[in-house]
N, C-alpha and C positions, 0 to 999 in steps of 0.2 A: 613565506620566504620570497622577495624579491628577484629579478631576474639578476644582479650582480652578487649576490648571496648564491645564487643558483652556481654561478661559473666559479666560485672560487673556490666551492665546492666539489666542482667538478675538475679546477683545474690542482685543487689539493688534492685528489683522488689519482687523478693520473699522473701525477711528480712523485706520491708515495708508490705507484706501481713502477716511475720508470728509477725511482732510487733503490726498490729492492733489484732489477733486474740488472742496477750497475754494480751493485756488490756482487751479486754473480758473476758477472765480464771481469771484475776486478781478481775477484779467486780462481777465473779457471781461463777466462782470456788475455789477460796481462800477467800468465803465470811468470814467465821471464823476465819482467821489468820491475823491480820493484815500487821506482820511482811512482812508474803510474800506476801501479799496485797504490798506492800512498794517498796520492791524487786522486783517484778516481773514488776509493774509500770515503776519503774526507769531503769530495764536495759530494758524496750520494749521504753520509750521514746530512750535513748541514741541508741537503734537499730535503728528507725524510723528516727532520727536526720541524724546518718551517711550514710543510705541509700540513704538519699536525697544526702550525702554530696557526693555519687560514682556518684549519676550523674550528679553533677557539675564538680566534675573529668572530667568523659568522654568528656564534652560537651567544656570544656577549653584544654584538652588534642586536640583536632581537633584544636587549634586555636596557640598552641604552637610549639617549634620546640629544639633540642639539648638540655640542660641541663632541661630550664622549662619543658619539657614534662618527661623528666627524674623525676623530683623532682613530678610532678601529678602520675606519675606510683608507687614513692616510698609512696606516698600519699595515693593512693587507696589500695594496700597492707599495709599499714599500719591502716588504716579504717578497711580491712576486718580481720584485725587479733587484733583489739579494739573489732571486735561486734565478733569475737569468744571467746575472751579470758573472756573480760569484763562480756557481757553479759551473754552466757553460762555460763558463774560463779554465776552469781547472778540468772540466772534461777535455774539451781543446786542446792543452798542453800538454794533457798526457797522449794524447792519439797522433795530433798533428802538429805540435810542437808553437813556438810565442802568437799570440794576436797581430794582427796588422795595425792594432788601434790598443794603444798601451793603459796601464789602470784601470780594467777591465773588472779584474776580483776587487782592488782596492775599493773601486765605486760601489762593487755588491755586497762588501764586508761591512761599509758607513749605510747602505742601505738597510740591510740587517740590523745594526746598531740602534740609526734609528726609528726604524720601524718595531724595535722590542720598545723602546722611550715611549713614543707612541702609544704604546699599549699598554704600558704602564702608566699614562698619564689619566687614559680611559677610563683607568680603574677609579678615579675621583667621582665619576661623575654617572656610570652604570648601576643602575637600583634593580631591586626587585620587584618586578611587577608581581600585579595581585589580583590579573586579568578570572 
């Protein structure tokens, strides 16, 4: 495994620890709000979703080669810039309320989009090795 296999690994291990630790703030810290009760929910699932999804990344990125492995890296970069843009935004608005710098989620939600394309395009071109 790679030293960038390595961090996505590590950085999808610690967005699945801090997405379980926001559905908790959300059930017992935001007990009075629903709103960000809502928010904070929904961008820890969509956190939690894509952290799984870096390490299917990783794990088909080892089984691919030329373009497919190209198309998983622009995949995974593009996941990790869904759970900062996305989510970071919807954490923010529920705690401290609009961004200073607008289309924050909209940019994470088209990054999400396509970085699932992405990895669906991957799928053409990942073989089974027979190392």
């Amino acid at each position: 495994m790679n030293g960038i296999d390595r961090g996505w690994i590590v950085f999808a291990a610690l967005n699945g620890a801090v997405a379980v630790a926001t559905g908790a703030y959300a059930s017992h810290g935001l007990a009075g709000d629903p709103r960000a009760q809502e928010l904070f929910r929904t961008a820890g699932q969509y956190q939690m979703w894509h952290a799984l999804a870096l390490v299917a990344v990783v794990v088909l990125a080892g089984r691919a080669d030329g373009w497919a492995r190209g198309a998983l890296r622009l995949a995974g970069w593009l996941f990790v810039a869904g759970i900062l843009l996305f989510c970071g935004t919807l954490y923010t608005l529920a705690t401290s309320g609009p961004l200073p710098v607008a289309m924050t989620a909209p940019a994470g939600g088209w990054s999400f989009m396509l970085g699932w394309l992405a990895f669906g395009a991957a799928a053409f071109g990942v073989t089974r090795r027979t190392e």
